[in-house]
C-alpha positions in Angstrom: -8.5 -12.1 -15.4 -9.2 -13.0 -11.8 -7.3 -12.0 -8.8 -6.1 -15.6 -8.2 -4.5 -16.3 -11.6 -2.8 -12.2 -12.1 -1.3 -13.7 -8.7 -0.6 -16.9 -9.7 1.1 -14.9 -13.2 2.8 -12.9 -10.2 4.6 -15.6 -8.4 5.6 -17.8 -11.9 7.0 -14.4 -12.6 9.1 -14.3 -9.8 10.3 -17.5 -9.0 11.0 -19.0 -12.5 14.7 -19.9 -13.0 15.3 -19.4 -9.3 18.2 -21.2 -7.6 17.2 -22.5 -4.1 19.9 -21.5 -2.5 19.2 -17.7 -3.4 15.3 -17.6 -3.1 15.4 -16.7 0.8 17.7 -13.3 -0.3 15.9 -12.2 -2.7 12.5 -12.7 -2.0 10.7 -10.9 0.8 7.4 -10.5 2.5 5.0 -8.7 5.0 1.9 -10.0 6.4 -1.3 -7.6 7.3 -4.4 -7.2 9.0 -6.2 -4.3 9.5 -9.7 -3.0 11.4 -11.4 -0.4 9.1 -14.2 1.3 10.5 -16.0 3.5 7.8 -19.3 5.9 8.8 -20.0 6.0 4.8 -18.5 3.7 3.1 -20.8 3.7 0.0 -19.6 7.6 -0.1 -23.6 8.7 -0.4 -24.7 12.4 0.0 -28.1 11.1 1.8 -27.6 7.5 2.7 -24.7 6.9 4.5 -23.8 2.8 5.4 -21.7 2.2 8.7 -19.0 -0.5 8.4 -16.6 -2.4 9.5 -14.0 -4.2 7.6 -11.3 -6.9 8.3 -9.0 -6.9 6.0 -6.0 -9.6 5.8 -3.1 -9.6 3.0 0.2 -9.7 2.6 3.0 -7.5 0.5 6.2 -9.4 -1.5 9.3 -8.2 -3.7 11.2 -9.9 -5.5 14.8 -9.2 -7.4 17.1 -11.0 -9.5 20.1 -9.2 -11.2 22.0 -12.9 -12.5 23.8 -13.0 -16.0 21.0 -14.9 -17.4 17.9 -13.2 -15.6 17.3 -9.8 -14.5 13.4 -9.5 -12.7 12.2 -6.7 -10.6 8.7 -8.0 -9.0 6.6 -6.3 -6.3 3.0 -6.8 -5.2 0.3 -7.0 -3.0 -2.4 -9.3 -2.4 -5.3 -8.7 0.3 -8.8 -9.8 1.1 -11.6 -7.7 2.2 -14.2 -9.0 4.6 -16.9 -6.5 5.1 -18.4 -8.0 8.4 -22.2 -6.2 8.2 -22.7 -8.8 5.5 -24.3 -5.9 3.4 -21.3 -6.3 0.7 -19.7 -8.9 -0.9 -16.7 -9.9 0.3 -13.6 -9.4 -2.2 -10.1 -10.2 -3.2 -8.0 -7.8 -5.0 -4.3 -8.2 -6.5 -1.9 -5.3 -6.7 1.2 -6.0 -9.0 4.0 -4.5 -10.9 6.6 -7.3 -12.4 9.6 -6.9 -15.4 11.9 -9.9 -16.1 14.2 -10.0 -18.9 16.0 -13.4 -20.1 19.0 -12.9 -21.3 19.0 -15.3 -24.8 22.2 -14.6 -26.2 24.5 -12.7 -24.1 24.3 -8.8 -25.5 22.3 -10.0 -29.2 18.7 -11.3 -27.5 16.3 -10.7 -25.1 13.5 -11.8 -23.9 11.5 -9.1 -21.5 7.9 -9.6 -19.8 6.0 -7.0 -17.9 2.9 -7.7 -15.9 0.6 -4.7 -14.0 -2.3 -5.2 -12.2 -4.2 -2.7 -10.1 -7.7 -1.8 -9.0 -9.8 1.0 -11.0 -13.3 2.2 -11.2 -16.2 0.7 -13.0 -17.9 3.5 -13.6 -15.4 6.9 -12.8 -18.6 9.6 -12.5 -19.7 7.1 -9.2 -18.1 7.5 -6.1 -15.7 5.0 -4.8 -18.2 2.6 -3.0 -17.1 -1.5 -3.0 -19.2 -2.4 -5.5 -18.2 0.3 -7.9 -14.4 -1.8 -8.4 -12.9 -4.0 -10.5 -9.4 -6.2 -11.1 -7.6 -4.7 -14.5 -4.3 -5.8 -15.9 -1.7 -5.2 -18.7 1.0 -7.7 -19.8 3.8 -6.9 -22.4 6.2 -9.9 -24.1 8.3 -10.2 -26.8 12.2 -10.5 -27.7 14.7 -7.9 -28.1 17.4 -7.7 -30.8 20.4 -5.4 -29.7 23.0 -4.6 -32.7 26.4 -3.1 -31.7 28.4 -0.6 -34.3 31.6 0.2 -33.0 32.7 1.8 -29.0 29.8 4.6 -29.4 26.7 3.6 -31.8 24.4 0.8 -31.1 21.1 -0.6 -31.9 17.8 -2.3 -30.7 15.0 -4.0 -32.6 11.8 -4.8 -30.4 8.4 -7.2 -31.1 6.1 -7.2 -28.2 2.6 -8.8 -27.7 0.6 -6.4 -25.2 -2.9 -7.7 -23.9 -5.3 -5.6 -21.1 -8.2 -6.8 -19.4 -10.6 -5.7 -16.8 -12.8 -7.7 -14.4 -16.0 -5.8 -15.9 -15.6 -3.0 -18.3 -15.3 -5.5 -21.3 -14.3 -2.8 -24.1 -11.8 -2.3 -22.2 -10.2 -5.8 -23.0 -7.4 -5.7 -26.1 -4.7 -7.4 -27.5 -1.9 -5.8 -29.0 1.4 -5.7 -31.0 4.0 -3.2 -31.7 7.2 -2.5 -33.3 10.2 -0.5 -32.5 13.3 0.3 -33.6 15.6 2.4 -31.6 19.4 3.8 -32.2 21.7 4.3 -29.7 24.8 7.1 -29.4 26.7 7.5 -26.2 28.0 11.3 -26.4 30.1 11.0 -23.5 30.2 8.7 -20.7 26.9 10.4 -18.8 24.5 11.6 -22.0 23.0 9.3 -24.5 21.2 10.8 -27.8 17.9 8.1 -29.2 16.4 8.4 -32.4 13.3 6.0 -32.1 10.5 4.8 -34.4 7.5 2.9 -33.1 4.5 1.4 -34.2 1.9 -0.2 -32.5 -1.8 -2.2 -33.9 -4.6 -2.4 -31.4 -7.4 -4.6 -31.6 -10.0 -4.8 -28.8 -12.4 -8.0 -27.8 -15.6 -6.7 -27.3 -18.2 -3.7 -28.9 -20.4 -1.6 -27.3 -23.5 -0.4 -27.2 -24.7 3.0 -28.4 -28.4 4.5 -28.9 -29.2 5.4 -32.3 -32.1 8.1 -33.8 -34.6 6.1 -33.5 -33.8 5.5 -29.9 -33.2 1.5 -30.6 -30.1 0.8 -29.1 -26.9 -1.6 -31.0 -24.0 -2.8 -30.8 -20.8 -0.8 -32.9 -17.6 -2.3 -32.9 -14.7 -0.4 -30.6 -12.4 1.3 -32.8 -9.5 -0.3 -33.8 -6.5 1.6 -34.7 -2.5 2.0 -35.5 -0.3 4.4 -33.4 2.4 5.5 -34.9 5.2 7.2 -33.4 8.7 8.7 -34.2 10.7 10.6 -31.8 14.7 11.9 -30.4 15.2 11.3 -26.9 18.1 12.5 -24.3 19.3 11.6 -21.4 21.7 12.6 -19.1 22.6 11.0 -15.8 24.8 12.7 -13.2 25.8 12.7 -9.3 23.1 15.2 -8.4 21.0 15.7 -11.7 19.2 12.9 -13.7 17.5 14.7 -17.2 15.4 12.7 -19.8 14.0 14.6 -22.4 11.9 13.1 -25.4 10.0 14.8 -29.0 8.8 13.8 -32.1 5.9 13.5 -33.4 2.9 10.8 -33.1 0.1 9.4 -35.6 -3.3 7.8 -34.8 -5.3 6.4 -37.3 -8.5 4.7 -36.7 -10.4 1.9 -38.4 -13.7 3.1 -38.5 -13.1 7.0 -37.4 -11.0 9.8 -38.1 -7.6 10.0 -37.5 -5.2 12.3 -36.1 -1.5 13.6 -35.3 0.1 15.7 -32.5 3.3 17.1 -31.8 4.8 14.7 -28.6 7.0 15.6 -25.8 8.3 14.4 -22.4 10.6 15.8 -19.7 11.8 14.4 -16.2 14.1 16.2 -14.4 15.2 14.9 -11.0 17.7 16.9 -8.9 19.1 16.6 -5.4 20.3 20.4 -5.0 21.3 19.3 -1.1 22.0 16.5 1.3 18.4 17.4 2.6 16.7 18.3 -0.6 15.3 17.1 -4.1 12.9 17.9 -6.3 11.6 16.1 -8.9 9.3 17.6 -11.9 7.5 16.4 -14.9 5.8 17.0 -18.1 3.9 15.2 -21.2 1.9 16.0 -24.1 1.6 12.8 -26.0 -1.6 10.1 -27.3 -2.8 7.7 -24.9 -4.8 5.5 -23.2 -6.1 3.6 -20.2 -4.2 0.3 -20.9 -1.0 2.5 -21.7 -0.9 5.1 -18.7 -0.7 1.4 -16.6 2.6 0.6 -18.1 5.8 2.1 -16.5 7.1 4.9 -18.7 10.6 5.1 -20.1 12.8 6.0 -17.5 10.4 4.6 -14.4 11.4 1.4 -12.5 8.7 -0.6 -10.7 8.8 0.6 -6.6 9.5 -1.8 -4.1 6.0 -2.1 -2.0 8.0 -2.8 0.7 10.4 0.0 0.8 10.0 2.2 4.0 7.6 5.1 3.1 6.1 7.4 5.8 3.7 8.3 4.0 2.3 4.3 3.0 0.0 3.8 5.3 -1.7 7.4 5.0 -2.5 6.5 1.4 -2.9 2.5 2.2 -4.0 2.4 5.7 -4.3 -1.1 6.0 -1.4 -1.6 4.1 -2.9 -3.2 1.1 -4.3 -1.7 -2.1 -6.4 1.4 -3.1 -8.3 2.4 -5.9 -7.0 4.2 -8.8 -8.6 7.3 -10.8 -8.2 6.0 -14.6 -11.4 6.1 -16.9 -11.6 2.1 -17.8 -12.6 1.9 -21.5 -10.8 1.9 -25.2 -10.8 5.4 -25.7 -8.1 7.3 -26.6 -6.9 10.6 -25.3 -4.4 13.5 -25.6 -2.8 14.0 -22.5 -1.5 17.1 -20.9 0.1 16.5 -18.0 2.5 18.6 -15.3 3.3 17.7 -11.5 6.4 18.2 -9.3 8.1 16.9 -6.2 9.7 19.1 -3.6 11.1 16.7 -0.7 13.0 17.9 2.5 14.0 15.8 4.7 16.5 15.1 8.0 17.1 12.9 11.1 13.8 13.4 11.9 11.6 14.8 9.5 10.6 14.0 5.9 8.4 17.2 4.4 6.9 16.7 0.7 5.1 19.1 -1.6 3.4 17.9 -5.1 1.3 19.6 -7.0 -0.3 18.5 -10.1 -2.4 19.6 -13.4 -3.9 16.8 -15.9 -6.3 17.8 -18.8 -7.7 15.0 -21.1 -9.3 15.4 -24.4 -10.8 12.4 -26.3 -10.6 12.0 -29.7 -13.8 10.2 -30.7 -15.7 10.8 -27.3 -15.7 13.8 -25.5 -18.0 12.7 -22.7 -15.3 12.3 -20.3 -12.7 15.8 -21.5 -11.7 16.7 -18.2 -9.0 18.9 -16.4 -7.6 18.0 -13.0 -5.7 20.8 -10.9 -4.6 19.5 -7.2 -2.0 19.1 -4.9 -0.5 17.0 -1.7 1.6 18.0 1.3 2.9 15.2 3.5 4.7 15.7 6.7 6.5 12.5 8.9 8.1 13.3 12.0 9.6 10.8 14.4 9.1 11.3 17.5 11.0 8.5 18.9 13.1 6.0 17.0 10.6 4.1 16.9 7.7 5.8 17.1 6.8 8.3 14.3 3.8 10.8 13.4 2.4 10.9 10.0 -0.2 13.4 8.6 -1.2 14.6 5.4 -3.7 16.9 3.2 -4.7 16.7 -0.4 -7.4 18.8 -2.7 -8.1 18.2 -6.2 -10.7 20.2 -8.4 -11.9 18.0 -11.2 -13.7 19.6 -13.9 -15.6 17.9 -17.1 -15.8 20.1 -20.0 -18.4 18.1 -21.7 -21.0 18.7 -19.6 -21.6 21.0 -16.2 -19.7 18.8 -13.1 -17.2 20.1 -11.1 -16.2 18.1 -8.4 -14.2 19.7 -5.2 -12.5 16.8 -3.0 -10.0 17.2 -0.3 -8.6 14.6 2.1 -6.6 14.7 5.4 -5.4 12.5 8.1 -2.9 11.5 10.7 -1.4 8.4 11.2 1.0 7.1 14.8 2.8 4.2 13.8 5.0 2.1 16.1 7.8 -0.6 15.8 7.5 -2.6 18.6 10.4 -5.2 17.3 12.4 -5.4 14.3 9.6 -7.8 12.3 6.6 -6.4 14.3 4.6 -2.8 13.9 1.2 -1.3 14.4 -0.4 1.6 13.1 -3.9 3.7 14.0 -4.9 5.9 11.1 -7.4 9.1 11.2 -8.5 10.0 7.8 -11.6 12.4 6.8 -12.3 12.9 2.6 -15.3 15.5 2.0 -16.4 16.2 -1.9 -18.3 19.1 -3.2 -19.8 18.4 -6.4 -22.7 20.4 -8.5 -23.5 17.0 -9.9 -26.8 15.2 -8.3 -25.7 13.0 -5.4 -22.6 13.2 -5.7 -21.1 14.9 -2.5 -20.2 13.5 0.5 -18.5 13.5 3.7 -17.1 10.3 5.4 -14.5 9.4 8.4 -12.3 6.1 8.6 -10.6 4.6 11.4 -7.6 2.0 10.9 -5.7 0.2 13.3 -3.4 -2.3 11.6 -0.4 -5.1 12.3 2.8 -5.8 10.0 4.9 -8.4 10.0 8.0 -7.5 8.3 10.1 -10.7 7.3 
């Protein structure tokens, strides 16, 4: 799906159903343009290319919270111009939309959810501009709620689900599922879940694959049912937020074997100060590439322009970077564990997250992996309008398919300054060196940003 229509999705999204007279309060925007200058920006261990980039773009959000329609939309759109003319020059859409029409007040909804993001092509490469591409996932369909009494209530969902990506076509799907979910309120803060789910998967395209005698043809993707049943809790107080989920999942395959796992989740946020949080979570559970794009339960879509000291050390420009996710069909059984320690005051904002991931796939192994990192961001204000940012982060990636094991860390420093309440600037320092025991695949490379926001 190309940038312009996933943006053109993004703003129908938003503005549908909109009164006139509210758009200008509930819509807002920032405009940016940033100077990148890059010494290897192709990220090659023995051919590094200098460059310079302009990039232009600009951020928007948008909320509704009427009796009739309920939206939560945020996104990013930017173009990169990459001025050596050894690149072509690209546009890239960053989005991360829910609306939910309320039908028939507390009997039917109607809920959309559009994501769109930049990932890899291929994730062994490095992350050069022509190894890129546009994905997206979109979720509709209606939902039925059933009340029984003060305490007990029900919901019955039907959802279409389709993914795409700009260049990995086995990535592309199109998908239904099923749920049905029931509801008891133990007391005015916890809520008890039992929930069955089902969900068909069919992708687009094949792929290719070499047989014995070396001639190579085309197999279909496998197509497959998901099954899931599970018991979820929640609990939501002043200072502690719990939400734990287990059951048990199913996958079985058209044209491979099946299999079942145990499944679990846990998110546990707690503010233990004025000054202090920390946030941790944990899954073992099935899944995919076009799933892991989709919000989880219990995750709300983040306002891109929410202040966030840390934004422009990950985003210098101010516009969108590149995810991590492998972009294919395959499926997967995740284990995954990271926390959030965050401190901060007047002045200073501290934050602390480490992180472990270890994939295992069930009909491929070539990409079996186990990720171990961590990142410590500091902000400090130095003025009230003047603050200084910096950042470090390391991450050992190891496939255990085959010998790679890739070492990367990344640091910088960012001054950023708000000259008037609409208008801001920010120049960004930021050094990212890999050691890898796979064949051209370490690197080294510097980047300089200086950037300008216009905050409506």
């Amino acid at each position: 799906m190309p940038a312009s229509i996933t943006l053109a999705r993004a703003m129908t999204l938003a503005l549908a159903a909109v009164p006139g007279a509210l758009w200008a309060s509930q819509f807002n925007y920032s405009i940016f343009g940033s100077i990148e200058h890059s010494d290897n920006i192709t990220l090659s261990d023995n051919n590094p290319v200098s460059q310079n980039v302009f990039t232009p773009g600009f951020n928007f959000s948008y909320s509704q919270l009427g009796s009739i329609l309920q939206a939560n939309v945020s996104g990013t759109f930017q173009y990169n111009d990459y001025l050596g003319n050894q690149f072509a020059n690209q546009t890239q859409t960053q989005l991360a939309g829910q609306a939910n029409w309320t039908v028939l007040p507390k009997r039917l909804d109607f809920t959309v959810e559009d994501y769109a993001g930049v990932e890899p092509v291929d994730s062994l490469a490095s992350n050069a501009p022509n190894n890129r591409q546009q994905t997206n996932v979109l979720s509709l369909g209606p939902t039925l709620h059933l009340q029984f009494g003060t305490v007990m209530r029900a919901q019955v969902e039907l959802h279409y689900l389709n993914s795409y990506a700009s260049k990995v076509k086995d990535f592309n799907s199109s998908r239904g599922s099923a749920a049905f979910r029931l509801f008891r309120d133990l007391n005015p803060t916890d809520t008890l879940s039992l929930n069955a789910e089902s969900e068909r998967v069919r992708f687009d395209n094949g792929f290719s694959v070499e047989s014995v005698d070396g001639v190579s043809e085309t197999i279909p993707t496998p197509n497959y049912t998901r099954d899931e049943a599970y018991a979820r809790y929640t609990s939501t107080l002043a200072h502690l937020d719990i939400d734990v989920l287990g059951g048990w999942s199913r996958i079985d395959f058209d044209h491979a074997h099946g299999d079942s796992k145990p499944m679990g989740k846990v998110n546990v946020q707690w503010q233990f100060s004025p000054h202090q949080s920390l946030t941790a979570y944990g899954a073992y559970q099935f899944s995919d590439a076009a799933q892991d794009m989709f919000l989880q339960p219990g995750q709300s879509v983040v306002n891109v322009l929410d202040e966030n000291p840390t934004d422009f050390l990950y985003n210098p420009g101010g516009g969108i970077s590149t995810g991590n996710l492998v972009i294919d069909s395959e499926v997967y059984l995740e284990r995954t564990l990271q926390a959030t320690y965050t401190y901060h005051d007047e002045r200073l904002q501290l934050s602390v997250t480490p992180s472990y991931d270890k994939l295992g796939y069930l009909n491929n192994p070539t990409f079996d992996q186990s990720t171990r990192g961590g990142t410590i961001s500091l902000n400090y204000r130095l003025t009230p309008n003047t603050a200084l940012t910096g950042f470090i982060n390391a991450e050992k990636l190891k496939y255990t398919s085959f010998v790679r094991t890739d070492k990367t860390y990344r640091y910088g420093v960012d001054l950023g300054h708000q000259m008037t309440p609409h208008w801001s600037w920010h120049v960004s320092y930021i050094r990212q060196i890999r050691n890898s025991d796979a064949v051209a695949q370490s690197y080294h490379e510097n980047e300089v940003f200086f950037s300008v926001v216009f905050r409506r």
